[in-house]
N, C-alpha and C positions, 0 to 999 in steps of 0.2 A: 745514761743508758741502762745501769742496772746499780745496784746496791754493790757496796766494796765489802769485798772478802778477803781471807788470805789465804783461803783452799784453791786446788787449781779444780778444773771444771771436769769432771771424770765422768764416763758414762757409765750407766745404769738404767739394770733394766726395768723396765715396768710391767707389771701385771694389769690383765685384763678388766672395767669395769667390771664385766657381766663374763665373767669365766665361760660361760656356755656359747659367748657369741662370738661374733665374726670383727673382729680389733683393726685398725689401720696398720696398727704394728706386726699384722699376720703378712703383711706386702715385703717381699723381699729390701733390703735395702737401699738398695740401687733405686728402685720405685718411687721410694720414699725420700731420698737424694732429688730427685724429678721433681714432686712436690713443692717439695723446699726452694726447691732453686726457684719456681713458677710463683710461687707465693712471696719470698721473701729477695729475691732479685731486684736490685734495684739500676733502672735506664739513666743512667745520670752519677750521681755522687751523693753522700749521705755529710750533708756539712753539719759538722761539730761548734758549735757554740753554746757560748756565758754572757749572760747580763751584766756578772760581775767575773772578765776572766783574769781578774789579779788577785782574787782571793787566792787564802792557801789552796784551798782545795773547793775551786768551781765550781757550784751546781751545774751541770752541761744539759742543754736543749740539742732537738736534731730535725735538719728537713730536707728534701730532697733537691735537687739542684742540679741545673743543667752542667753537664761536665763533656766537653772536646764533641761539643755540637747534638748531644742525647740526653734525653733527659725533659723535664717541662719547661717551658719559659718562664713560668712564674717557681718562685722555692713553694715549696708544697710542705705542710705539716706531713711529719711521719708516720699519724697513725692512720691518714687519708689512703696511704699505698701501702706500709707494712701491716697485716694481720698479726698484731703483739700479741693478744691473744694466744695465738697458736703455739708461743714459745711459754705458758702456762699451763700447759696440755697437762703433762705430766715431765717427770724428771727426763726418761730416756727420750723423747722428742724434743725437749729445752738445750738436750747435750745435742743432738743432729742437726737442730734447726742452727743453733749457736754456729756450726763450724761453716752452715753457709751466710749467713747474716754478715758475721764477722770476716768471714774469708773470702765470700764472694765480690764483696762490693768494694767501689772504692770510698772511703773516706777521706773528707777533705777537713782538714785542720789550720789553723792558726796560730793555735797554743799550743807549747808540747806538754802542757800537766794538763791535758785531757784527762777527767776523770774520768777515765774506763772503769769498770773491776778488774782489778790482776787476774783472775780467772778468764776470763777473755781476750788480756793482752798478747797472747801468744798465738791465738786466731788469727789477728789482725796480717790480712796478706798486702792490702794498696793500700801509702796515701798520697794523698797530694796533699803540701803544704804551703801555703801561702805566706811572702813575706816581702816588706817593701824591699828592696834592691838599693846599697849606695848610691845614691845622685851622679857621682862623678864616672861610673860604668857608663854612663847616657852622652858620652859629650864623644866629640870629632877628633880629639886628638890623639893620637890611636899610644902613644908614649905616656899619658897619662890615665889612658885606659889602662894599660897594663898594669901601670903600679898599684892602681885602684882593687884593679880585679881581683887581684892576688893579694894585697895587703889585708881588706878588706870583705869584699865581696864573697871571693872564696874562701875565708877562713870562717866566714858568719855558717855558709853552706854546709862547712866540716862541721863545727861544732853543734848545728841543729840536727844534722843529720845524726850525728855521736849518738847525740839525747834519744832521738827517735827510736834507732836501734837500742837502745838502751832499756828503752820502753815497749816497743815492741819487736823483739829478739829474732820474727820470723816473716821479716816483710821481705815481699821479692820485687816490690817495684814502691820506689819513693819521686815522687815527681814535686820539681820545685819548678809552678809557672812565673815567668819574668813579667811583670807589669810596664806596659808603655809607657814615659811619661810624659808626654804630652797629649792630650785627648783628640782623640778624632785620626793619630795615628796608630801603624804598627809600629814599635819599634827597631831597626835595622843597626845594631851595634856599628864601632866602626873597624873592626876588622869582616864585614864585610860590604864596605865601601870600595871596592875596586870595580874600575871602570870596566866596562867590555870582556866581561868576564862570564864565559858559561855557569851554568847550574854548578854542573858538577866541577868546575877551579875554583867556583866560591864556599865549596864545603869542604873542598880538600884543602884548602888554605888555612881560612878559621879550624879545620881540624888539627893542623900542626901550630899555628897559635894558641891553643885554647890547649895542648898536649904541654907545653911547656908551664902554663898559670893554671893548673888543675891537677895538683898534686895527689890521688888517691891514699887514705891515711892503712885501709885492708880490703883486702875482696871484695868481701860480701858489700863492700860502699860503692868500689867501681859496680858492679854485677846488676846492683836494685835503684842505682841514683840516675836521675835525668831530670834535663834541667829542657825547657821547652818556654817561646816567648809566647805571652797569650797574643792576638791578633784583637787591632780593633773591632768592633762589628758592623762591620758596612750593612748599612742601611740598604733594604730593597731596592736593585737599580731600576725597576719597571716604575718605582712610587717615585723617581725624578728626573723620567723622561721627558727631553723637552726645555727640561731648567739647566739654569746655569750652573747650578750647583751640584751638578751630577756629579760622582765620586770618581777622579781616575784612579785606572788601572794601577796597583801596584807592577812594577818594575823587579820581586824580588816576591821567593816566595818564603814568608815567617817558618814554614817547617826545614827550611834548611838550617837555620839554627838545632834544633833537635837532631836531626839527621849527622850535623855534625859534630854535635857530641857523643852521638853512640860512637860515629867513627875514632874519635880521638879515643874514647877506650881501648876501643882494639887494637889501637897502636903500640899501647903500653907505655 
């Protein structure tokens, strides 16, 4: 995303080309803030990757990407929607433009040694990280899910999360999406496999399970972390009416996992 530095990123003002004319930079701030946000906002997620991401230090690529249903269907090169350009203006528009690029949007990561430049990491407000999930969190038996969850599963979450915060000091939302594994579903943990159970007894439940194997290590972890399962993508049901292969209804809806994790927060 830009060249590494060990300066942090300070603003500074710029002087006018044409001292006698009428400058972007004559627009009250806030204006200019509008701008930014219109130009450099991105509908989706801005994914982080490497060709090569086990080098020491990754050269990183970036494209746009659909993210919790917004965004293109296809990933999009970055420089097709962001105006980079305009963050070469000059110094004090590279500092403005920088705190919505970096702050506004969310980034979606894999690796936590995202070469950023340190001068930006502290911008960095969203991400979502992706990361395969233990195998054995996937299975029915709700006594070895637990051991799993906790041995496992949530220790891998603490210690990415550590790094993350480590790396980026000022994020307020880190979202770890869970991957189904079996294709063609969502996947429905088994605490909450209970039969005949409303909406709201199947979040309050998994909320007090999920309060006992989700140890928070400080605040700022509980306050910015959420964990959310991705849902498979049902296929348009109009494109298989008719056929036998039409998709049924789920029975359970994937955001009650989400839902019941913010709840177990606020349990404490």
């Amino acid at each position: 995303m830009a060249t590494k530095s060990t300066t942090e990123l300070a603003w500074t003002q710029s002087s006018r080309a044409v001292p006698s004319g009428i400058s972007f930079l004559d627009l009250p701030r806030e204006l200019r803030d509008l701008v930014y946000e219109h130009a450099l906002g991105v509908s989706g997620a801005i994914f982080i990757y490497s060709l090569n991401p086990y080098a020491f230090q990754p050269s990183v690529r970036a494209k746009i990407v659909r993210n919790k249903e917004k965004g293109p269907p296809e990933p999009q090169q970055i420089g097709t929607t962001i105006p980079i350009a305009l963050l070469r203006t000059c110094r004090q528009v590279h500092t403005e433009c920088s705190t919505v690029l970096y702050g506004h949007n969310v980034y979606r990561l894999y690796m936590s040694n995202a070469a950023f430049a340190p001068r930006y990491l502290p911008l960095v407000r969203h991400i979502t990280f992706e990361m395969d999930a233990d195998h054995r969190i996937y299975g029915d038996d709700l006594d070895t899910v637990s051991y799993w969850w906790r041995r496992r599963f949530w220790a891998q979450i603490m210690e990415k999360s550590n790094a993350l915060l480590q790396m980026f000091p000022n994020l307020e939302t880190l979202t770890f999406p869970i991957k189904s594994h079996l294709y063609g579903q969502t996947w429905r943990p088994a605490f909450f496999l209970s039969e005949q159970k409303t909406r709201e007894q199947r979040i309050s439940l998994a909320a007090s399970w999920m309060r006992l194997r989700c140890p928070f290590e400080n605040q700022q972890l509980r306050d910015c972390l959420h964990l959310e399962i991705m849902p498979f993508a049902v296929p348009n049901r109009e494109d298989y009416e008719g056929s036998q292969f039409l998709p049924e209804d789920e029975d359970w809806d994937h955001s009650e996992f989400a839902e019941a994790f913010e709840r177990m927060k606020m349990l404490g």
